[in-house]
N, C-alpha and C positions, 0 to 999 in steps of 0.2 A: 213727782217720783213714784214709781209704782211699789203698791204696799207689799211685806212681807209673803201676803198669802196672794197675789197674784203670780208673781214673779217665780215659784216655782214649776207653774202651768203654763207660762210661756208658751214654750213649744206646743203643748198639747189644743192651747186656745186656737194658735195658727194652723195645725194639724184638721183643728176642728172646723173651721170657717174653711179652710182650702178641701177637703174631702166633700163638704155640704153645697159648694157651688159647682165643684167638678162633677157632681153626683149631677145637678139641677140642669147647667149647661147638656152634659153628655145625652140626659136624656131628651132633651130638647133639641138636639142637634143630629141626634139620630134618628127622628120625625120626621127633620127638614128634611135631612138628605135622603130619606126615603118617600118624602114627599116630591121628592123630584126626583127617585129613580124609579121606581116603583109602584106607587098608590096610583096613578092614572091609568095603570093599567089593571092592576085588582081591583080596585073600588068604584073606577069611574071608565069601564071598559067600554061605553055605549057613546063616550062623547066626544072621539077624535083628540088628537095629540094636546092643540093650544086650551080647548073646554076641557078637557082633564085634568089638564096642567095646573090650571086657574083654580078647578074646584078645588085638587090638593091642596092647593095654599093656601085655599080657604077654607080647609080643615085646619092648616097649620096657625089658621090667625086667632082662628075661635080662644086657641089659649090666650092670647093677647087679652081678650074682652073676659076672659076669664080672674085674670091676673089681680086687677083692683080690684076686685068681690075680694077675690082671697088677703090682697095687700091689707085691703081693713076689715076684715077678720082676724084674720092670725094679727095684724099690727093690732087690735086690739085685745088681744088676749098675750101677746107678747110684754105690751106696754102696764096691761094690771097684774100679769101673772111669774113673767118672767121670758127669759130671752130663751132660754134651755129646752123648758116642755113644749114650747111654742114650735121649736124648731125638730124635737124629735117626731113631733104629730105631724110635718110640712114634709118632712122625708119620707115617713111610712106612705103618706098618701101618691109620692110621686112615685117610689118605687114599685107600690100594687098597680098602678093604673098603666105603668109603663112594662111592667111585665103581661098584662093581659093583651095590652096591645100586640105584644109579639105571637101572644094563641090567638088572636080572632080572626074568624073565619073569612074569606072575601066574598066578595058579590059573585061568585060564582058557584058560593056554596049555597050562601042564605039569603041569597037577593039584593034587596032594599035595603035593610036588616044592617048589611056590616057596613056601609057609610055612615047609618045613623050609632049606631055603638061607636065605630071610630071618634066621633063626633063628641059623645059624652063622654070616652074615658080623656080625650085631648083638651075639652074644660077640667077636667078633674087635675090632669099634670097642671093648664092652669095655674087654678086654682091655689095649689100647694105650693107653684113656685111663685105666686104673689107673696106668701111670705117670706118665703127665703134666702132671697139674698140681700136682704135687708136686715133679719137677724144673723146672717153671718156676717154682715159686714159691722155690727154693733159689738159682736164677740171679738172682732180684733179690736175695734177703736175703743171700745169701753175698758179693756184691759191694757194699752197700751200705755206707755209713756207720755207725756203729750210734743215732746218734741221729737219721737221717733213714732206719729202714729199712721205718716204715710209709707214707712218701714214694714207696719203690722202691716196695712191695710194690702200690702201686695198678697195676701193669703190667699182673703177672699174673690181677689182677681184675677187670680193666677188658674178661677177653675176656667175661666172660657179657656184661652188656649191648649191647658192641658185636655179640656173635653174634646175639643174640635180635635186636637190631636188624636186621642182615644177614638172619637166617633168616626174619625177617616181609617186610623188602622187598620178599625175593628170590621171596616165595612172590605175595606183592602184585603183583608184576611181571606174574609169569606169570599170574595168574588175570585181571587187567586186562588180559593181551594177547589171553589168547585167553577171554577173554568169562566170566560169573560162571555160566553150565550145567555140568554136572558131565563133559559126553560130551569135551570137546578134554584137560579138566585133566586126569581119568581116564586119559584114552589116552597123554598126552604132557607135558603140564604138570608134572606133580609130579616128574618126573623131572629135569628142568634145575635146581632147588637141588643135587641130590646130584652129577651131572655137572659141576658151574661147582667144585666143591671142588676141582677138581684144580689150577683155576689160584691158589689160596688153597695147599695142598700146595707145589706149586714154590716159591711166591716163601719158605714159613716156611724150606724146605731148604735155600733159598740165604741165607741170616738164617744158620741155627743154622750149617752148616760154617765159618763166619767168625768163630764164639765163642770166647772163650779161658775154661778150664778154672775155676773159682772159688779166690778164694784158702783159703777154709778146709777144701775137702776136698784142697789141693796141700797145705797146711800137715800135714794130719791124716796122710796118705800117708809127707810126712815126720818123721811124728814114732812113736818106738818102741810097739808097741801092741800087745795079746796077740792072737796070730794067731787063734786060733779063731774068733773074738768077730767080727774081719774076714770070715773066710768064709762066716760063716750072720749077716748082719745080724739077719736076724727072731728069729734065738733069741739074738742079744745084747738087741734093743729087749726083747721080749717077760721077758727076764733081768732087767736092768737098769731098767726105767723104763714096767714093764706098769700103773704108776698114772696114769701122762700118755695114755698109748694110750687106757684107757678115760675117763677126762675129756675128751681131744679129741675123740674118740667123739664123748659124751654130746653135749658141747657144741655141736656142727655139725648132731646131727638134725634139731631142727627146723631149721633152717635152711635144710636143701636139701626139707624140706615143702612149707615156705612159698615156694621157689623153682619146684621143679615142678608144687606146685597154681598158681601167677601164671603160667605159661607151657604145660606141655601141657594139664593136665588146664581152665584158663581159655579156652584156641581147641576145647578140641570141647563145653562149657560152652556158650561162646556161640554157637557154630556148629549146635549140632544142633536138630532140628525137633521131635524129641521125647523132650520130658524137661530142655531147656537152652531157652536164650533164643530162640532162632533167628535170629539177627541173621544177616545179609548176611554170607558169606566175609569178601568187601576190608573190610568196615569191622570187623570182627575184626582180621582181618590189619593196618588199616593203626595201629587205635591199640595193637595190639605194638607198634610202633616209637615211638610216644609213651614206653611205661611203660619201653619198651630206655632214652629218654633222660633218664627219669626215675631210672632205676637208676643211670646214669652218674653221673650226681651227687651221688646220695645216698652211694655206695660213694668218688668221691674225697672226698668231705668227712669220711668214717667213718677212711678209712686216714690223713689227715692229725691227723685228731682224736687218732686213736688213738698218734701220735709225743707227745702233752699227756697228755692224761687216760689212755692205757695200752689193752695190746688187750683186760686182763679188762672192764674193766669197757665196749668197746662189745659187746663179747661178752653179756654179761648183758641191758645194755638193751636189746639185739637182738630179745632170744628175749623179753623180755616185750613188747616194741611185736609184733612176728609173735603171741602170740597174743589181742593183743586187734583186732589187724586183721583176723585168721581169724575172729573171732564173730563181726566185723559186717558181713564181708564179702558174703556171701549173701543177708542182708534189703537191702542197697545193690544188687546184681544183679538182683535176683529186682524189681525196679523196672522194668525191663525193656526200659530204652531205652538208645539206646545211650553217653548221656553218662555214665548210670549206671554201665555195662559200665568205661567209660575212666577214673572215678575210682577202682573197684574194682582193677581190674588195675592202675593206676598207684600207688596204696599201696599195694598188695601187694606190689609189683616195689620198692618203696623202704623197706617193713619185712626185706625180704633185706636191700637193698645196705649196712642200718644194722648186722650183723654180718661181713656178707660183706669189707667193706671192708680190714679189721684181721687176716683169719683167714691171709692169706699171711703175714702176719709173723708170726702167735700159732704157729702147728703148727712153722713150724721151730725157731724158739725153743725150745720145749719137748724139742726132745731133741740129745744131742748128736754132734756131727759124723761118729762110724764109722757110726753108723744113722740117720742124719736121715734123708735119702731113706727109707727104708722105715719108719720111724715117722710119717713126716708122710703117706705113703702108704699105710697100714693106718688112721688113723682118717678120711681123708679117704674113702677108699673103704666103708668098712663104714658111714660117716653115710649115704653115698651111698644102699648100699640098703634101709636103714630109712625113712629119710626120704623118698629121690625114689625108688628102687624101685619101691617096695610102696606107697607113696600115690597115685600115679594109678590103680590097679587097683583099691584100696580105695574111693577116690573115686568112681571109676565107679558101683562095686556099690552103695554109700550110698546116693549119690544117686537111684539107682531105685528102691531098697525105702524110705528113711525119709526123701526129699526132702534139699534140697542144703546146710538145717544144719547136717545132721550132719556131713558134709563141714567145716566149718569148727572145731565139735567136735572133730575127730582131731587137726587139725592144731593147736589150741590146746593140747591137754593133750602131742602131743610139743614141746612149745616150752616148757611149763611145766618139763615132764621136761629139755628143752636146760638150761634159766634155772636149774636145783638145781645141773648137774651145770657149767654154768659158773661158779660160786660158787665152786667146790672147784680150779678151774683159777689155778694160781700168776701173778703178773705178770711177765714176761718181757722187757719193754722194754729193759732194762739190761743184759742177757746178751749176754757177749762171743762170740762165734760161731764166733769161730777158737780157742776154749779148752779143748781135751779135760775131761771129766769132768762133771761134774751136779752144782752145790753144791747142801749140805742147807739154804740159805738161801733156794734157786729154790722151795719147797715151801712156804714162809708166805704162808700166805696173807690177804688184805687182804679186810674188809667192804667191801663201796660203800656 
Protein backbone atom coordinates (compact mmCIF):
# COMPACT_ATOMS: atom_id res chain seq x y z
CA UNK A 1 0.00 0.00 0.00
CA UNK A 2 1.62 3.27 -0.73
CA UNK A 3 2.45 5.53 2.37
CA UNK A 4 0.78 8.64 3.38
CA UNK A 5 3.45 10.92 1.92
CA UNK A 6 3.75 9.34 -1.38
CA UNK A 7 0.34 9.19 -2.37
CA UNK A 8 -0.21 12.79 -2.49
CA UNK A 9 2.51 13.31 -5.43
CA UNK A 10 1.17 10.75 -7.35
CA UNK A 11 0.45 12.75 -10.20
CA UNK A 12 3.29 14.91 -9.82
CA UNK A 13 5.90 11.58 -9.82
CA UNK A 14 4.14 10.63 -13.23
CA UNK A 15 4.14 14.25 -14.57
CA UNK A 16 7.81 13.80 -13.48
CA UNK A 17 9.12 10.60 -15.32
CA UNK A 18 6.70 11.40 -18.41
CA UNK A 19 8.14 15.21 -19.03
CA UNK A 20 12.02 13.51 -18.40
CA UNK A 21 11.61 10.85 -21.24
CA UNK A 22 9.62 12.97 -23.60
CA UNK A 23 12.18 15.53 -23.09
CA UNK A 24 15.20 12.65 -23.77
CA UNK A 25 13.13 10.80 -26.73
CA UNK A 26 12.35 14.28 -28.47
CA UNK A 27 15.59 15.22 -28.41
CA UNK A 28 16.95 12.14 -29.74
CA UNK A 29 14.57 11.83 -32.26
CA UNK A 30 14.91 15.09 -33.67
CA UNK A 31 18.77 14.16 -34.50
CA UNK A 32 17.51 11.10 -36.19
CA UNK A 33 15.30 12.71 -38.29
CA UNK A 34 17.64 15.20 -39.28
CA UNK A 35 20.09 12.90 -39.61
CA UNK A 36 18.21 11.69 -42.38
CA UNK A 37 17.03 14.83 -43.80
CA UNK A 38 19.47 17.07 -43.51
CA UNK A 39 23.02 16.40 -42.11
CA UNK A 40 24.34 14.59 -45.47
CA UNK A 41 23.96 17.35 -46.78
CA UNK A 42 25.54 20.02 -44.29
CA UNK A 43 28.12 17.97 -42.62
CA UNK A 44 28.93 15.43 -45.14
CA UNK A 45 28.48 17.37 -48.49
CA UNK A 46 31.62 15.89 -50.20
CA UNK A 47 30.37 12.12 -49.99
CA UNK A 48 27.45 11.38 -52.31
CA UNK A 49 23.87 10.58 -51.25
CA UNK A 50 24.40 6.61 -49.65
CA UNK A 51 28.31 7.75 -47.89
CA UNK A 52 26.48 10.68 -46.34
CA UNK A 53 23.72 8.79 -45.40
CA UNK A 54 25.77 6.35 -43.43
CA UNK A 55 28.26 8.82 -41.88
CA UNK A 56 25.01 10.58 -40.51
CA UNK A 57 24.00 7.65 -38.78
CA UNK A 58 27.04 7.36 -37.52
CA UNK A 59 27.01 10.52 -35.89
CA UNK A 60 23.53 9.42 -34.63
CA UNK A 61 25.16 5.92 -33.14
CA UNK A 62 28.01 7.56 -31.34
CA UNK A 63 25.31 8.33 -28.64
CA UNK A 64 24.56 4.77 -28.41
CA UNK A 65 28.35 4.14 -27.37
CA UNK A 66 27.91 6.96 -25.33
CA UNK A 67 24.91 5.82 -23.36
CA UNK A 68 26.64 3.21 -20.94
CA UNK A 69 29.53 5.58 -19.93
CA UNK A 70 26.66 7.65 -18.79
CA UNK A 71 24.31 4.69 -17.60
CA UNK A 72 27.00 3.97 -14.83
CA UNK A 73 27.80 7.12 -14.06
CA UNK A 74 24.64 8.75 -13.29
CA UNK A 75 23.53 4.89 -12.29
CA UNK A 76 26.13 5.43 -9.80
CA UNK A 77 25.59 8.58 -8.47
CA UNK A 78 21.71 7.84 -8.68
CA UNK A 79 22.09 4.62 -6.70
CA UNK A 80 24.55 6.53 -3.54
CA UNK A 81 22.85 9.83 -4.01
CA UNK A 82 19.62 9.63 -4.98
CA UNK A 83 17.23 9.35 -7.87
CA UNK A 84 16.18 13.31 -7.94
CA UNK A 85 19.64 15.14 -8.40
CA UNK A 86 20.80 12.54 -10.42
CA UNK A 87 18.09 13.16 -12.90
CA UNK A 88 18.01 17.06 -12.64
CA UNK A 89 22.07 17.01 -13.64
CA UNK A 90 20.93 14.08 -16.90
CA UNK A 91 18.40 16.79 -18.23
CA UNK A 92 20.43 19.99 -17.97
CA UNK A 93 23.13 18.25 -19.91
CA UNK A 94 20.74 17.03 -22.62
CA UNK A 95 19.08 20.21 -22.97
CA UNK A 96 22.53 22.43 -23.33
CA UNK A 97 24.14 20.01 -25.88
CA UNK A 98 20.85 19.85 -27.89
CA UNK A 99 20.28 23.41 -27.97
CA UNK A 100 23.89 24.12 -29.27
CA UNK A 101 23.35 21.69 -31.77
CA UNK A 102 20.61 23.67 -33.34
CA UNK A 103 23.67 26.98 -33.61
CA UNK A 104 26.42 25.07 -35.12
CA UNK A 105 27.84 26.07 -37.80
CA UNK A 106 27.99 23.47 -40.97
CA UNK A 107 30.99 22.40 -43.12
CA UNK A 108 30.43 24.98 -45.21
CA UNK A 109 31.04 27.43 -42.80
CA UNK A 110 34.00 25.92 -40.73
CA UNK A 111 35.07 22.99 -42.64
CA UNK A 112 36.16 19.83 -40.89
CA UNK A 113 35.36 21.56 -37.66
CA UNK A 114 31.42 21.14 -37.55
CA UNK A 115 31.27 17.24 -38.01
CA UNK A 116 33.71 16.94 -35.42
CA UNK A 117 31.60 19.25 -32.68
CA UNK A 118 28.57 17.55 -34.04
CA UNK A 119 30.14 14.44 -33.01
CA UNK A 120 30.99 15.54 -29.34
CA UNK A 121 27.94 17.57 -28.51
CA UNK A 122 25.92 13.85 -29.86
CA UNK A 123 28.18 11.88 -27.08
CA UNK A 124 27.21 14.39 -24.66
CA UNK A 125 23.06 13.95 -25.44
CA UNK A 126 24.55 10.46 -24.89
CA UNK A 127 25.84 10.56 -22.31
CA UNK A 128 22.97 12.26 -20.28
CA UNK A 129 20.36 10.03 -21.60
CA UNK A 130 22.44 6.99 -20.25
CA UNK A 131 20.86 8.00 -17.25
CA UNK A 132 17.67 8.81 -17.70
CA UNK A 133 15.44 6.84 -18.47
CA UNK A 134 16.33 4.51 -16.06
CA UNK A 135 15.84 7.15 -13.32
CA UNK A 136 12.46 7.93 -14.49
CA UNK A 137 11.50 4.79 -14.90
CA UNK A 138 12.54 4.15 -10.80
CA UNK A 139 10.44 7.56 -9.97
CA UNK A 140 7.23 5.70 -11.13
CA UNK A 141 7.97 2.09 -9.92
CA UNK A 142 9.49 3.23 -6.66
CA UNK A 143 6.53 5.14 -5.69
CA UNK A 144 4.03 3.04 -7.00
CA UNK A 145 1.62 0.59 -5.62
CA UNK A 146 2.95 -2.73 -6.16
CA UNK A 147 -0.01 -4.06 -7.78
CA UNK A 148 -0.66 -1.03 -10.04
CA UNK A 149 3.10 -0.47 -10.96
CA UNK A 150 2.60 -1.41 -14.64
CA UNK A 151 -0.19 1.46 -14.36
CA UNK A 152 2.66 3.93 -13.13
CA UNK A 153 5.05 2.65 -15.36
CA UNK A 154 3.15 3.95 -18.51
CA UNK A 155 4.47 7.55 -17.67
CA UNK A 156 7.82 6.98 -18.36
CA UNK A 157 6.80 5.22 -21.72
CA UNK A 158 4.53 7.19 -22.76
CA UNK A 159 7.59 9.79 -23.66
CA UNK A 160 8.70 7.84 -26.88
CA UNK A 161 5.53 8.24 -28.66
CA UNK A 162 4.58 11.62 -27.39
CA UNK A 163 8.31 12.67 -28.54
CA UNK A 164 8.15 11.01 -31.94
CA UNK A 165 4.80 12.84 -32.16
CA UNK A 166 6.38 16.16 -31.02
CA UNK A 167 9.48 15.66 -33.22
CA UNK A 168 7.28 15.00 -36.52
CA UNK A 169 4.98 18.01 -35.81
CA UNK A 170 7.59 20.13 -35.00
CA UNK A 171 9.68 19.30 -38.05
CA UNK A 172 6.07 19.39 -40.15
CA UNK A 173 5.63 22.73 -38.96
CA UNK A 174 8.64 24.14 -40.07
CA UNK A 175 8.79 22.55 -43.44
CA UNK A 176 5.13 23.60 -44.11
CA UNK A 177 6.19 27.10 -43.05
CA UNK A 178 8.71 27.62 -45.08
CA UNK A 179 7.78 25.76 -48.20
CA UNK A 180 8.62 21.75 -49.15
CA UNK A 181 12.40 23.08 -51.25
CA UNK A 182 15.24 22.18 -49.51
CA UNK A 183 17.22 26.02 -49.76
CA UNK A 184 14.96 27.79 -46.55
CA UNK A 185 14.81 24.11 -44.42
CA UNK A 186 18.72 23.70 -45.09
CA UNK A 187 19.50 27.26 -44.13
CA UNK A 188 17.11 27.74 -41.12
CA UNK A 189 14.33 25.17 -40.64
CA UNK A 190 16.00 22.35 -39.22
CA UNK A 191 17.29 24.11 -36.69
CA UNK A 192 14.12 25.40 -34.73
CA UNK A 193 13.26 21.66 -33.34
CA UNK A 194 16.52 21.68 -31.56
CA UNK A 195 16.32 25.39 -30.37
CA UNK A 196 12.35 25.04 -29.11
CA UNK A 197 13.90 22.17 -26.67
CA UNK A 198 14.94 24.71 -24.40
CA UNK A 199 11.41 25.60 -23.55
CA UNK A 200 10.59 21.64 -23.03
CA UNK A 201 14.29 21.73 -20.70
CA UNK A 202 12.77 24.66 -18.39
CA UNK A 203 9.37 23.55 -17.64
CA UNK A 204 10.83 19.35 -16.98
CA UNK A 205 13.48 21.50 -14.35
CA UNK A 206 10.82 23.08 -12.81
CA UNK A 207 8.74 19.30 -12.48
CA UNK A 208 11.89 17.56 -11.13
CA UNK A 209 13.11 20.32 -8.12
CA UNK A 210 9.61 19.81 -6.67
CA UNK A 211 10.09 15.77 -6.31
CA UNK A 212 10.31 14.19 -3.21
CA UNK A 213 12.99 11.50 -3.07
CA UNK A 214 11.46 7.51 -3.64
CA UNK A 215 10.45 5.68 -0.78
CA UNK A 216 12.67 2.55 -1.55
CA UNK A 217 16.05 4.06 -2.08
CA UNK A 218 15.04 6.38 1.53
CA UNK A 219 14.16 3.02 2.91
CA UNK A 220 17.51 1.24 1.39
CA UNK A 221 19.76 4.28 2.71
CA UNK A 222 18.23 3.48 5.84
CA UNK A 223 18.81 0.18 6.19
CA UNK A 224 22.49 -1.48 7.35
CA UNK A 225 24.22 -2.61 4.19
CA UNK A 226 27.79 -3.59 3.21
CA UNK A 227 29.48 -0.50 2.26
CA UNK A 228 31.66 -1.42 -0.64
CA UNK A 229 28.81 -2.86 -2.47
CA UNK A 230 27.24 0.88 -2.05
CA UNK A 231 30.13 2.53 -3.47
CA UNK A 232 30.80 0.89 -6.89
CA UNK A 233 27.01 -0.01 -7.67
CA UNK A 234 28.31 -1.61 -10.98
CA UNK A 235 30.62 -4.07 -9.39
CA UNK A 236 27.92 -4.90 -6.94
CA UNK A 237 25.15 -5.33 -9.94
CA UNK A 238 27.62 -7.02 -12.26
CA UNK A 239 28.60 -9.38 -8.56
CA UNK A 240 25.37 -10.10 -7.48
CA UNK A 241 22.86 -10.35 -10.43
CA UNK A 242 25.19 -10.39 -13.89
CA UNK A 243 22.31 -13.18 -15.03
CA UNK A 244 19.39 -10.27 -15.12
CA UNK A 245 21.88 -7.73 -16.71
CA UNK A 246 22.33 -10.08 -19.57
CA UNK A 247 18.57 -11.26 -19.91
CA UNK A 248 17.48 -7.57 -19.78
CA UNK A 249 20.03 -7.17 -22.22
CA UNK A 250 18.97 -9.69 -24.51
CA UNK A 251 15.52 -8.96 -23.99
CA UNK A 252 15.07 -5.22 -25.08
CA UNK A 253 17.42 -5.64 -28.44
CA UNK A 254 15.17 -6.20 -30.64
CA UNK A 255 13.02 -3.95 -29.36
CA UNK A 256 14.85 -0.71 -29.78
CA UNK A 257 15.51 -2.45 -33.59
CA UNK A 258 12.23 -2.31 -34.25
CA UNK A 259 11.81 1.19 -32.72
CA UNK A 260 14.56 3.01 -34.58
CA UNK A 261 13.99 1.04 -37.99
CA UNK A 262 9.83 2.67 -37.40
CA UNK A 263 11.22 6.12 -36.86
CA UNK A 264 14.79 7.11 -38.12
CA UNK A 265 15.85 4.79 -40.52
CA UNK A 266 11.61 4.83 -41.89
CA UNK A 267 11.84 9.05 -42.57
CA UNK A 268 14.90 8.83 -44.72
CA UNK A 269 13.38 5.31 -46.13
CA UNK A 270 10.60 7.18 -47.30
CA UNK A 271 12.16 10.51 -48.01
CA UNK A 272 14.92 9.75 -50.22
CA UNK A 273 14.85 9.87 -54.05
CA UNK A 274 17.17 7.31 -54.54
CA UNK A 275 17.08 3.98 -53.33
CA UNK A 276 13.77 4.80 -50.84
CA UNK A 277 10.20 5.68 -51.78
CA UNK A 278 10.58 9.20 -52.43
CA UNK A 279 7.52 10.37 -50.96
CA UNK A 280 6.98 14.22 -50.25
CA UNK A 281 8.84 15.41 -46.69
CA UNK A 282 5.33 16.55 -45.00
CA UNK A 283 3.65 13.48 -45.75
CA UNK A 284 6.39 11.42 -44.29
CA UNK A 285 6.55 13.72 -41.55
CA UNK A 286 2.93 14.15 -41.07
CA UNK A 287 1.98 10.27 -40.76
CA UNK A 288 5.04 10.19 -37.92
CA UNK A 289 2.59 11.64 -35.94
CA UNK A 290 -0.20 9.11 -36.95
CA UNK A 291 2.13 5.88 -35.98
CA UNK A 292 3.35 8.48 -32.46
CA UNK A 293 -0.48 7.83 -31.91
CA UNK A 294 -0.67 4.72 -32.66
CA UNK A 295 2.18 3.76 -30.26
CA UNK A 296 0.44 5.60 -27.54
CA UNK A 297 -2.01 3.22 -27.29
CA UNK A 298 -0.64 0.32 -28.03
CA UNK A 299 2.10 0.83 -25.04
CA UNK A 300 -0.90 1.97 -22.57
CA UNK A 301 -2.84 -1.06 -23.12
CA UNK A 302 0.67 -3.35 -23.06
CA UNK A 303 1.64 -1.64 -19.46
CA UNK A 304 -1.98 -2.14 -18.04
CA UNK A 305 -2.09 -5.66 -19.61
CA UNK A 306 1.03 -6.33 -18.11
CA UNK A 307 -0.40 -5.53 -14.17
CA UNK A 308 -2.79 -9.13 -15.45
CA UNK A 309 -1.02 -11.26 -17.54
CA UNK A 310 2.86 -10.10 -16.21
CA UNK A 311 5.63 -8.18 -17.84
CA UNK A 312 7.51 -11.72 -19.15
CA UNK A 313 5.29 -12.66 -20.98
CA UNK A 314 4.39 -9.11 -22.92
CA UNK A 315 7.89 -9.15 -23.20
CA UNK A 316 7.94 -12.34 -25.17
CA UNK A 317 4.96 -11.64 -27.47
CA UNK A 318 6.63 -8.42 -28.26
CA UNK A 319 9.69 -9.62 -29.86
CA UNK A 320 7.75 -12.24 -31.82
CA UNK A 321 4.82 -9.84 -33.20
CA UNK A 322 8.30 -7.21 -34.11
CA UNK A 323 9.67 -9.95 -36.08
CA UNK A 324 7.08 -10.97 -38.15
CA UNK A 325 6.21 -7.36 -38.82
CA UNK A 326 10.03 -6.61 -39.91
CA UNK A 327 9.48 -9.56 -42.87
CA UNK A 328 6.51 -8.05 -44.16
CA UNK A 329 7.32 -4.76 -43.73
CA UNK A 330 9.23 -3.92 -46.93
CA UNK A 331 7.00 -5.88 -49.57
CA UNK A 332 4.04 -3.45 -47.82
CA UNK A 333 6.55 -0.28 -48.53
CA UNK A 334 8.00 -1.10 -51.36
CA UNK A 335 4.02 -0.65 -52.78
CA UNK A 336 5.02 2.54 -52.87
CA UNK A 337 2.17 4.95 -52.05
CA UNK A 338 1.80 6.65 -49.44
CA UNK A 339 -1.18 4.78 -47.64
CA UNK A 340 1.22 1.88 -47.83
CA UNK A 341 4.14 3.98 -46.21
CA UNK A 342 1.34 4.88 -43.07
CA UNK A 343 0.19 1.29 -42.47
CA UNK A 344 3.95 0.08 -42.55
CA UNK A 345 5.17 2.68 -40.13
CA UNK A 346 2.11 2.55 -38.03
CA UNK A 347 2.51 -1.33 -37.14
CA UNK A 348 5.78 -0.94 -36.74
CA UNK A 349 5.54 1.82 -34.14
CA UNK A 350 2.74 -0.63 -32.46
CA UNK A 351 4.82 -3.97 -32.53
CA UNK A 352 7.37 -1.75 -30.20
CA UNK A 353 4.67 -0.10 -28.10
CA UNK A 354 3.50 -4.17 -27.58
CA UNK A 355 6.93 -4.66 -25.39
CA UNK A 356 7.91 -1.33 -24.83
CA UNK A 357 4.74 -0.84 -22.55
CA UNK A 358 5.80 -3.22 -19.59
CA UNK A 359 9.70 -2.75 -19.87
CA UNK A 360 9.68 0.35 -17.12
CA UNK A 361 8.24 -1.97 -14.62
CA UNK A 362 10.12 -5.33 -15.86
CA UNK A 363 14.11 -3.66 -15.59
CA UNK A 364 13.49 -2.43 -12.19
CA UNK A 365 11.96 -5.32 -10.89
CA UNK A 366 14.72 -7.34 -11.81
CA UNK A 367 17.27 -6.04 -9.46
CA UNK A 368 17.48 -4.82 -6.20
CA UNK A 369 17.29 -1.53 -4.69
CA UNK A 370 21.47 -0.63 -3.79
CA UNK A 371 22.00 -1.14 -7.66
CA UNK A 372 18.69 -0.70 -9.44
CA UNK A 373 19.65 2.64 -11.05
CA UNK A 374 22.63 1.09 -12.48
CA UNK A 375 21.29 -2.26 -13.34
CA UNK A 376 18.31 -1.12 -14.99
CA UNK A 377 20.68 1.36 -16.76
CA UNK A 378 23.53 -0.91 -18.04
CA UNK A 379 20.86 -3.15 -20.02
CA UNK A 380 18.89 -0.38 -21.08
CA UNK A 381 21.82 1.20 -22.61
CA UNK A 382 23.84 -1.60 -24.07
CA UNK A 383 20.12 -2.85 -25.99
CA UNK A 384 20.33 0.51 -26.98
CA UNK A 385 23.42 0.22 -28.98
CA UNK A 386 22.89 -3.22 -30.45
CA UNK A 387 19.72 -2.68 -31.41
CA UNK A 388 19.14 1.20 -32.25
CA UNK A 389 22.92 2.00 -32.61
CA UNK A 390 24.14 -0.03 -35.09
CA UNK A 391 20.79 -0.74 -36.98
CA UNK A 392 20.20 2.37 -38.84
CA UNK A 393 23.78 2.37 -40.13
CA UNK A 394 23.28 -1.24 -40.98
CA UNK A 395 20.20 -0.54 -42.54
CA UNK A 396 21.37 1.98 -44.64
CA UNK A 397 24.36 -0.09 -46.11
CA UNK A 398 21.63 -3.30 -46.73
CA UNK A 399 19.43 -1.59 -48.19
CA UNK A 400 21.87 -0.25 -51.08
CA UNK A 401 23.73 -3.45 -51.74
CA UNK A 402 20.82 -6.31 -51.27
CA UNK A 403 17.51 -4.08 -51.53
CA UNK A 404 15.28 -3.20 -48.44
CA UNK A 405 14.46 -6.99 -47.38
CA UNK A 406 17.18 -7.58 -45.90
CA UNK A 407 16.70 -4.62 -43.87
CA UNK A 408 13.63 -6.39 -42.38
CA UNK A 409 15.81 -9.78 -42.07
CA UNK A 410 18.19 -8.20 -39.37
CA UNK A 411 15.72 -6.92 -37.55
CA UNK A 412 13.61 -10.12 -37.52
CA UNK A 413 16.40 -12.48 -36.41
CA UNK A 414 17.45 -9.69 -33.35
CA UNK A 415 13.89 -10.17 -32.23
CA UNK A 416 14.06 -13.87 -32.52
CA UNK A 417 17.36 -13.48 -30.45
CA UNK A 418 15.05 -10.79 -27.93
CA UNK A 419 11.97 -13.71 -27.86
CA UNK A 420 14.90 -16.68 -26.46
CA UNK A 421 16.57 -14.46 -24.26
CA UNK A 422 12.98 -13.20 -22.78
CA UNK A 423 12.02 -16.69 -22.01
CA UNK A 424 14.84 -16.93 -19.63
CA UNK A 425 13.77 -13.50 -17.87
CA UNK A 426 11.94 -14.46 -14.40
CA UNK A 427 8.27 -12.75 -13.64
CA UNK A 428 8.55 -9.83 -11.47
CA UNK A 429 5.09 -8.51 -11.00
CA UNK A 430 4.93 -9.53 -7.35
CA UNK A 431 8.29 -8.10 -6.06
CA UNK A 432 8.35 -5.96 -3.14
CA UNK A 433 10.60 -2.99 -4.08
CA UNK A 434 11.28 -1.77 -0.87
CA UNK A 435 12.95 -5.33 0.04
CA UNK A 436 16.67 -5.52 0.13
CA UNK A 437 18.05 -8.74 -1.25
CA UNK A 438 17.10 -11.00 -4.48
CA UNK A 439 15.00 -14.13 -3.55
CA UNK A 440 16.04 -17.47 -5.22
CA UNK A 441 12.27 -17.87 -6.11
CA UNK A 442 12.57 -14.40 -8.46
CA UNK A 443 14.62 -16.81 -10.82
CA UNK A 444 11.65 -19.69 -11.83
CA UNK A 445 10.87 -19.25 -14.41
CA UNK A 446 7.40 -19.74 -16.08
CA UNK A 447 6.53 -21.14 -19.77
CA UNK A 448 3.92 -19.04 -21.63
Amino acid sequence: MPTPRTTPSARHVAMASCVGTTIEFYDFLIYGTAAALVFPKLFFPGLGATAGAVASFSTFAVAFFARPVGGVVFGHFGDRLGRKRTLTTTLLIMGISTVLIGALPTAETIGAAAPILLVVLRFLQGFAIGGEWAGAALLATEHAPKKRRGFYAIFPQLGAPFAFILASATFLITNLTLGDTDTRFLAIGWRIPFLLSIVLVLFGLYVRVRLEETPAFTAAQNTPKQHADRQVPIVSVLRAQWREVLIGTGAMTGNFAIFYLGTTFLTSYGTNQHGGLGLPRHTVLALGILAGAVLCVVTVASALLSDRAGRRAMVVWGNVISAGVALALFPLLDIGTPWAFALGISVTMGAFGFAWGSIAALLPELFETEHRYTGASVCYNVAAILGGGLAPIAATALAATYGSFSVGVVVAVLSVLSWLAARLVPETRDRDLTVSGHPAALRATEEV
